[in-house]
KEPA-789228 format. One record per residue: residue in one letter; x, y, z of N, C-alpha, C in turn. Coordinates in nm, 2 decimals, padded with zeros to 4 digits. Layout:
<setors>
<setor><r>A</r><n_u>X</n_u><n_v>Y</n_v><n_w>Z</n_w><ca_u>X</ca_u><ca_v>Y</ca_v><ca_w>Z</ca_w><c_u>X</c_u><c_v>Y</c_v><c_w>Z</c_w></setor>
...
</setors>
This chain:
<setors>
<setor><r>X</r><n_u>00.76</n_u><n_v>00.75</n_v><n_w>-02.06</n_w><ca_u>00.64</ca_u><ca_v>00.71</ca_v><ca_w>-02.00</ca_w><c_u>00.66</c_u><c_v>00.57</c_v><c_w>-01.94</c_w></setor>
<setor><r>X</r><n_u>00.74</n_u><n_v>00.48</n_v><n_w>-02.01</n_w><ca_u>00.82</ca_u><ca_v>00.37</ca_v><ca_w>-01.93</ca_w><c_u>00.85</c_u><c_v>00.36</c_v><c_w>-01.79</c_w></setor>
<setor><r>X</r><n_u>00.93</n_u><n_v>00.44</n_v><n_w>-01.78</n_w><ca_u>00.97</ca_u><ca_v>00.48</ca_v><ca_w>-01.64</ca_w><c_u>00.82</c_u><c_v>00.53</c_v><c_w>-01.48</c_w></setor>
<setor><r>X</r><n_u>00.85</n_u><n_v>00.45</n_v><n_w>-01.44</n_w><ca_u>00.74</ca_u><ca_v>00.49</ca_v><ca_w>-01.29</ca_w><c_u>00.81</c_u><c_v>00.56</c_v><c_w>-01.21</c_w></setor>
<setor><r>X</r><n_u>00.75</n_u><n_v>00.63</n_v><n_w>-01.18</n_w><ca_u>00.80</ca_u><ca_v>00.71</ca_v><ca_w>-01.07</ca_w><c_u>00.76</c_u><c_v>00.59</c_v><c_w>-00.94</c_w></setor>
<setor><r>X</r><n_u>00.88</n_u><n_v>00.58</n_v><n_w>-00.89</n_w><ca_u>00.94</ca_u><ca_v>00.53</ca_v><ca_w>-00.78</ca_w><c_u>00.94</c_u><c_v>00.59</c_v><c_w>-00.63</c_w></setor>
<setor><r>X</r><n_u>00.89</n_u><n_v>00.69</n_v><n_w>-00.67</n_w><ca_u>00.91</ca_u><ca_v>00.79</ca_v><ca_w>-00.52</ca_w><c_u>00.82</c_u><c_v>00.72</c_v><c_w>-00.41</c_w></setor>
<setor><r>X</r><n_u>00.92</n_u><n_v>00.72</n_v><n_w>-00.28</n_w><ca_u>00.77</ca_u><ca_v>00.70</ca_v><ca_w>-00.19</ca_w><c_u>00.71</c_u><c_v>00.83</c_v><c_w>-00.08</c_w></setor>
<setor><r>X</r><n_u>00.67</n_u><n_v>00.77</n_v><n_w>-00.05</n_w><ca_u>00.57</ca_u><ca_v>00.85</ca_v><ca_w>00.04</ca_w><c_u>00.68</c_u><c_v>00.93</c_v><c_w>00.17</c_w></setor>
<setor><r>X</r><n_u>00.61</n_u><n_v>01.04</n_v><n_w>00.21</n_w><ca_u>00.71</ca_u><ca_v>01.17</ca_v><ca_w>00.26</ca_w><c_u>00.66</c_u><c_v>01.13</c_v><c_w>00.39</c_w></setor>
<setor><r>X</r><n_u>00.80</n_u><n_v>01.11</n_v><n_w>00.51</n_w><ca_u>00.71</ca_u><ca_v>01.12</ca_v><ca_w>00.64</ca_w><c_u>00.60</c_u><c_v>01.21</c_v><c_w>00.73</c_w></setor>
<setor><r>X</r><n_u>00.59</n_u><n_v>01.31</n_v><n_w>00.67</n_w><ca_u>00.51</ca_u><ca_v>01.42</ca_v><ca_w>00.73</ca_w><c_u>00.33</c_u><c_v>01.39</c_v><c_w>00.60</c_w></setor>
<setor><r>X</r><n_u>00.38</n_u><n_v>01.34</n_v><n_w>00.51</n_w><ca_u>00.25</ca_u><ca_v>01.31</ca_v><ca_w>00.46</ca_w><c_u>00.23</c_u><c_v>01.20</c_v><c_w>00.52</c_w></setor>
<setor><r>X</r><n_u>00.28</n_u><n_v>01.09</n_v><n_w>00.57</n_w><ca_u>00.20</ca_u><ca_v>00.97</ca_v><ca_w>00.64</ca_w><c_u>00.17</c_u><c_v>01.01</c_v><c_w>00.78</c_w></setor>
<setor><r>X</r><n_u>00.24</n_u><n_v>01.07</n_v><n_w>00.81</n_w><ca_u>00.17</ca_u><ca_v>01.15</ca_v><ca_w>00.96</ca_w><c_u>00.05</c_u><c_v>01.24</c_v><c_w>00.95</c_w></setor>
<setor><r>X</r><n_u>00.04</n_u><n_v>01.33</n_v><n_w>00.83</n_w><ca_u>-00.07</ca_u><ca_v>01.43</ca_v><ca_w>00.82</ca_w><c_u>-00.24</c_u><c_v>01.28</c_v><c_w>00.77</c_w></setor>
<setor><r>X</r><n_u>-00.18</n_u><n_v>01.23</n_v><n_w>00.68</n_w><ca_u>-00.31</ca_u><ca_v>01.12</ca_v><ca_w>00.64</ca_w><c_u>-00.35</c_u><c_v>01.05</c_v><c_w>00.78</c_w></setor>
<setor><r>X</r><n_u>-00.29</n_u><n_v>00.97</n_v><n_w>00.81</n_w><ca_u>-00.29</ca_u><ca_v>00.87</ca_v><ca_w>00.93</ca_w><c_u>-00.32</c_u><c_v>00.98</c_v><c_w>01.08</c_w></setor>
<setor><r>X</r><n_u>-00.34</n_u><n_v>01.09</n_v><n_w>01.11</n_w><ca_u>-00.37</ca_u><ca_v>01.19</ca_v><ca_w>01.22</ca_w><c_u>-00.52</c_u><c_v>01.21</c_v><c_w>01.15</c_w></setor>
<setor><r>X</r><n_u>-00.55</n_u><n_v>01.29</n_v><n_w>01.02</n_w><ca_u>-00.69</ca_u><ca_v>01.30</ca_v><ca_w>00.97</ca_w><c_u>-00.75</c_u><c_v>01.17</c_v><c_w>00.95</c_w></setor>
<setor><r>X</r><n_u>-00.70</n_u><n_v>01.02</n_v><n_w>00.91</n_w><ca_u>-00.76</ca_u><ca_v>00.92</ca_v><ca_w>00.95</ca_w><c_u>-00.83</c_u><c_v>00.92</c_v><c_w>01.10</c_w></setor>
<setor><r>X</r><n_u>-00.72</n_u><n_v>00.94</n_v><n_w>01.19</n_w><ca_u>-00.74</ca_u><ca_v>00.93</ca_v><ca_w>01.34</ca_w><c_u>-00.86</c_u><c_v>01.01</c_v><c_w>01.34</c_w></setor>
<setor><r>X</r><n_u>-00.84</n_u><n_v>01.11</n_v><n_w>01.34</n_w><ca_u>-00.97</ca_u><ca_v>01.21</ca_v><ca_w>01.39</ca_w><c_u>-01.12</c_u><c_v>01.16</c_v><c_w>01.33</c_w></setor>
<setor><r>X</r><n_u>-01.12</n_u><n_v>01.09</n_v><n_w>01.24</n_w><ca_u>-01.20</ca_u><ca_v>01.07</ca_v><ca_w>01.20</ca_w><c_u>-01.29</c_u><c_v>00.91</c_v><c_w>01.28</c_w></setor>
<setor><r>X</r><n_u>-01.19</n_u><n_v>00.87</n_v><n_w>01.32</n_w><ca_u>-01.20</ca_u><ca_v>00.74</ca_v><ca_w>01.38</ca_w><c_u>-01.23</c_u><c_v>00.77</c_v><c_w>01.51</c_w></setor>
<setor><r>X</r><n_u>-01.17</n_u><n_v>00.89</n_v><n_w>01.57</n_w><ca_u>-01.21</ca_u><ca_v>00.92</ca_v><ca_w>01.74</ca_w><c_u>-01.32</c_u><c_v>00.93</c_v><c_w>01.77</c_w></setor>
<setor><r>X</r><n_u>-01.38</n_u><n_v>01.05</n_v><n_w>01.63</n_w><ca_u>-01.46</ca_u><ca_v>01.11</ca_v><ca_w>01.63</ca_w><c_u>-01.63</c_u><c_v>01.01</c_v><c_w>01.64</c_w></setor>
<setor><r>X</r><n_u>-01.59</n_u><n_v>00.88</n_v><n_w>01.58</n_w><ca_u>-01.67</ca_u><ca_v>00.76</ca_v><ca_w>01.54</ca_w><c_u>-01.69</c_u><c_v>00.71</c_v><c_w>01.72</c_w></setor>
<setor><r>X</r><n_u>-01.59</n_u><n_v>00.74</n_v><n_w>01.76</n_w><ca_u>-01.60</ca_u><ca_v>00.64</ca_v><ca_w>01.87</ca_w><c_u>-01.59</c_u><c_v>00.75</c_v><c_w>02.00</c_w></setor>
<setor><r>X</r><n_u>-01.61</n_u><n_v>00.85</n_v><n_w>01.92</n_w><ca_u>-01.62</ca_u><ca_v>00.99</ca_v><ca_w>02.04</ca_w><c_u>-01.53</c_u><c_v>00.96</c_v><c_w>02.18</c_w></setor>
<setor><r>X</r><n_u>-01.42</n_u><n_v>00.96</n_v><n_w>02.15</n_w><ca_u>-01.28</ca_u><ca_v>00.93</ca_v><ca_w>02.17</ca_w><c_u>-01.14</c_u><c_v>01.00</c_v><c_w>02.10</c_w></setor>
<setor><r>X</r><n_u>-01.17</n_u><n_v>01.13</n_v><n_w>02.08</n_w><ca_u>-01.12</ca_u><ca_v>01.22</ca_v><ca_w>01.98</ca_w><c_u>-00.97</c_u><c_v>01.21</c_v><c_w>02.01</c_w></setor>
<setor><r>X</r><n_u>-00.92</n_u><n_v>01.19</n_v><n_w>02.12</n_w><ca_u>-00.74</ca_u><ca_v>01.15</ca_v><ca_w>02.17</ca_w><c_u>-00.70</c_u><c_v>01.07</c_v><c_w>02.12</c_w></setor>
<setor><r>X</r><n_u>-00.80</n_u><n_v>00.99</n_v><n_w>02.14</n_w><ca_u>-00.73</ca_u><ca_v>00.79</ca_v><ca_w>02.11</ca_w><c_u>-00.70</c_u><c_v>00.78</c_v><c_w>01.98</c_w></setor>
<setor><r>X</r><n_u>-00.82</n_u><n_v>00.86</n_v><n_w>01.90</n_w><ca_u>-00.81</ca_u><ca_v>00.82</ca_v><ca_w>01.78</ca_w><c_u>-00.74</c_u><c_v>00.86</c_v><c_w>01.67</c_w></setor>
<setor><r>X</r><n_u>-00.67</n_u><n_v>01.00</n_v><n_w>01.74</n_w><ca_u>-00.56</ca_u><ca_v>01.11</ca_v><ca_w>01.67</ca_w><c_u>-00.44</c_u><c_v>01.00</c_v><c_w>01.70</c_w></setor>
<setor><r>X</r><n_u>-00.41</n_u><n_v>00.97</n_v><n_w>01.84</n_w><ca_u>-00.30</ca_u><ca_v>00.87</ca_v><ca_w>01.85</ca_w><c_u>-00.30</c_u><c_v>00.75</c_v><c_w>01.79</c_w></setor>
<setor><r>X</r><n_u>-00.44</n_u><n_v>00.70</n_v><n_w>01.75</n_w><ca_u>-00.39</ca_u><ca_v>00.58</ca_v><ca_w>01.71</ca_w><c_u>-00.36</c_u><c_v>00.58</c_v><c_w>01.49</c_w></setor>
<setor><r>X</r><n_u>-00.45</n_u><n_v>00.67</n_v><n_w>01.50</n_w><ca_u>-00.36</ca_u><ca_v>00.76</ca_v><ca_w>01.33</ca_w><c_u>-00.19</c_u><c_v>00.80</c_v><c_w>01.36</c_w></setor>
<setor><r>X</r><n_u>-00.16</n_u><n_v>00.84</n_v><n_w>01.44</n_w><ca_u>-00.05</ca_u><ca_v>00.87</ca_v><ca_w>01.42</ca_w><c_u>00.07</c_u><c_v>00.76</c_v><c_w>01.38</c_w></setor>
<setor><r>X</r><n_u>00.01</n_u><n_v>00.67</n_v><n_w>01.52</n_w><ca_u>00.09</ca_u><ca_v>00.54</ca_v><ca_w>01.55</ca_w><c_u>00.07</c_u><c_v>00.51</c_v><c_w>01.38</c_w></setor>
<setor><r>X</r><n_u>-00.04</n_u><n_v>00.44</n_v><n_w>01.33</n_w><ca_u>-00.07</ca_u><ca_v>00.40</ca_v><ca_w>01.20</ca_w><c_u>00.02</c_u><c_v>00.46</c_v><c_w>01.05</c_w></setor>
<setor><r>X</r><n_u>00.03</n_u><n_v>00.58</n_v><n_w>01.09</n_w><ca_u>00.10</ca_u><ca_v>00.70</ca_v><ca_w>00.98</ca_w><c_u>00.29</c_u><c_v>00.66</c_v><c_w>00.99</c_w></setor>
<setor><r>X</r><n_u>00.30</n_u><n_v>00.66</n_v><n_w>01.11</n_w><ca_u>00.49</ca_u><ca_v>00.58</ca_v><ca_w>01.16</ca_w><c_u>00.49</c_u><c_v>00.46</c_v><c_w>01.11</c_w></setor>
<setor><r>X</r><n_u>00.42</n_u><n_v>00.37</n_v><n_w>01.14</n_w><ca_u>00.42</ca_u><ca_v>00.23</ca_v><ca_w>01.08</ca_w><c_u>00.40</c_u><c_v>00.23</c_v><c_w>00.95</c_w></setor>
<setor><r>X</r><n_u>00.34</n_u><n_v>00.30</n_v><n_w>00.89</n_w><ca_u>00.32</ca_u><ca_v>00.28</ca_v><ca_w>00.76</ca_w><c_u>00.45</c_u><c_v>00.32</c_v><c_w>00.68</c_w></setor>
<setor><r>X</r><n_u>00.50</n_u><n_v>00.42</n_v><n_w>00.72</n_w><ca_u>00.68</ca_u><ca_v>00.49</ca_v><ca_w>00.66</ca_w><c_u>00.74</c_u><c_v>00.42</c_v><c_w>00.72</c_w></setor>
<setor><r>X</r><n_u>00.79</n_u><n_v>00.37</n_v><n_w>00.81</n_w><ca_u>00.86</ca_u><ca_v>00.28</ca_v><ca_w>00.87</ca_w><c_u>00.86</c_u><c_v>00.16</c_v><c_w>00.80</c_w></setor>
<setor><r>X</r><n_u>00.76</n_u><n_v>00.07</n_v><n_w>00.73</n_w><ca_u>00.75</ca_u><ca_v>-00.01</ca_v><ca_w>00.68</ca_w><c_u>00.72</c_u><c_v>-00.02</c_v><c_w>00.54</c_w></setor>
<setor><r>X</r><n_u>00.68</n_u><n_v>00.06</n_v><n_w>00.51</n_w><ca_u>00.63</ca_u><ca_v>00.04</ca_v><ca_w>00.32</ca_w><c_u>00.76</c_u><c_v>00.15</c_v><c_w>00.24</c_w></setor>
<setor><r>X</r><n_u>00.79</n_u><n_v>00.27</n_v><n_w>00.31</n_w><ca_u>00.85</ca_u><ca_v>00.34</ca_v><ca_w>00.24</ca_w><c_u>00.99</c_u><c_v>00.32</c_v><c_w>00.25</c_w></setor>
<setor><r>X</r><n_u>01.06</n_u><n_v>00.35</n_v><n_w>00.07</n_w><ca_u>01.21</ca_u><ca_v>00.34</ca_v><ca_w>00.11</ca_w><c_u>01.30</c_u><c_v>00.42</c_v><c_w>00.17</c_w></setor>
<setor><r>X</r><n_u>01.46</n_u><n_v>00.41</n_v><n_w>00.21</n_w><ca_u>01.47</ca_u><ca_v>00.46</ca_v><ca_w>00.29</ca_w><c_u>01.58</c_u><c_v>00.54</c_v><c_w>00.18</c_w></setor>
<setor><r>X</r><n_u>01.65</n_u><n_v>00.64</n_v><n_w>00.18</n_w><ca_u>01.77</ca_u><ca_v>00.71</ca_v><ca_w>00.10</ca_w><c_u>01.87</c_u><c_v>00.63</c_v><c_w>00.09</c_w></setor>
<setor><r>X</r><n_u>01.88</n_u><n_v>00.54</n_v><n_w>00.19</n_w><ca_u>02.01</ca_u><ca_v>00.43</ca_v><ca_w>00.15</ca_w><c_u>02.00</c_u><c_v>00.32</c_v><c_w>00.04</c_w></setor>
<setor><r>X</r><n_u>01.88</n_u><n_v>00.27</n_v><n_w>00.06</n_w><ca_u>01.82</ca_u><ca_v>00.21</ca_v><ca_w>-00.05</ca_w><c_u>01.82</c_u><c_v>00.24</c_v><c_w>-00.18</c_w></setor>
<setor><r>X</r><n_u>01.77</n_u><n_v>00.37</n_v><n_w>-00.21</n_w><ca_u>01.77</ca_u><ca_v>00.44</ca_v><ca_w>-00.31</ca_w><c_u>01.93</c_u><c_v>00.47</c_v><c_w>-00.40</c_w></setor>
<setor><r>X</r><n_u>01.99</n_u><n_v>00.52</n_v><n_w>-00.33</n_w><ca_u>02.09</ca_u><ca_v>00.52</ca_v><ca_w>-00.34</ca_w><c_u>02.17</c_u><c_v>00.42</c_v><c_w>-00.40</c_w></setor>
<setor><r>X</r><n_u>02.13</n_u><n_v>00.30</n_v><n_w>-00.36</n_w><ca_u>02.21</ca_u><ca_v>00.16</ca_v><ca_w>-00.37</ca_w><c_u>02.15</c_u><c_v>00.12</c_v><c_w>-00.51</c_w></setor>
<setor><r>X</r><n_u>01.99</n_u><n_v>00.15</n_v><n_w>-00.57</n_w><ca_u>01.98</ca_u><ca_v>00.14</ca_v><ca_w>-00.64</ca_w><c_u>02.01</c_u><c_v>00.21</c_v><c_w>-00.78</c_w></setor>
<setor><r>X</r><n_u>02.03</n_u><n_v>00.40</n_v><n_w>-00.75</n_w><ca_u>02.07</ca_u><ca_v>00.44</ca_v><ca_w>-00.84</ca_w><c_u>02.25</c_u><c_v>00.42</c_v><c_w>-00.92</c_w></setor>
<setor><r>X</r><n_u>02.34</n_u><n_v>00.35</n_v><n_w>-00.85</n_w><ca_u>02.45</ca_u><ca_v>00.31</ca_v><ca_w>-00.87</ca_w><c_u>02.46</c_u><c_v>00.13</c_v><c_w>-00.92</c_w></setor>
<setor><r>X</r><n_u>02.35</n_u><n_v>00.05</n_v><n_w>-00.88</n_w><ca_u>02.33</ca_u><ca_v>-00.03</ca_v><ca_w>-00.99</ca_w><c_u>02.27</c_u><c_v>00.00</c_v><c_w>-01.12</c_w></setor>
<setor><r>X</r><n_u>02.17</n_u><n_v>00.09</n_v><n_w>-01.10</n_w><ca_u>02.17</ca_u><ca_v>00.09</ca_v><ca_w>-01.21</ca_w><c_u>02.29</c_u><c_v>00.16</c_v><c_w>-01.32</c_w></setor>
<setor><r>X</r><n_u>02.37</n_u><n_v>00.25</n_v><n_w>-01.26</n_w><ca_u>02.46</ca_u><ca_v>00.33</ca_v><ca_w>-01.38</ca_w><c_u>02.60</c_u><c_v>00.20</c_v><c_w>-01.41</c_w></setor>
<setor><r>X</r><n_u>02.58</n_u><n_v>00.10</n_v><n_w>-01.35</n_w><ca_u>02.71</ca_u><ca_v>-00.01</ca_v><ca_w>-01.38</ca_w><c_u>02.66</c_u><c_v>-00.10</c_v><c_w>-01.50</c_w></setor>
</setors>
């Protein structure tokens, strides 16, 4: 129970959140295009930036076994 799960977030789940954000936000500003695109944009930025990448991971699982 020590152990955290480390995983991060899946590119297609930060696109599916960040698109149903959008819609929700178009729909506020009855703007339903803008606001799918600007979820989407938000959903890339957010993996792009917060989540790790396989190389990383990687780099970590081999310090840790030394």
């Amino acid at each position: 129970m020590d152990k955290e799960n480390g995983k991060s977030p899946g590119f297609t789940f930060c696109i599916c959140i960040g698109t149903c954000l959008g819609m929700a936000l178009g729909a506020a500003m009855d703007k339903l295009a803008v606001g799918m695109a600007l979820g989407y944009m938000f959903g890339v930025m957010y993996y792009l930036f917060f989540a790790k990448s396989d190389k990383e991971e990687s780099n970590n699982d081999t310090q840790l076994k030394e």
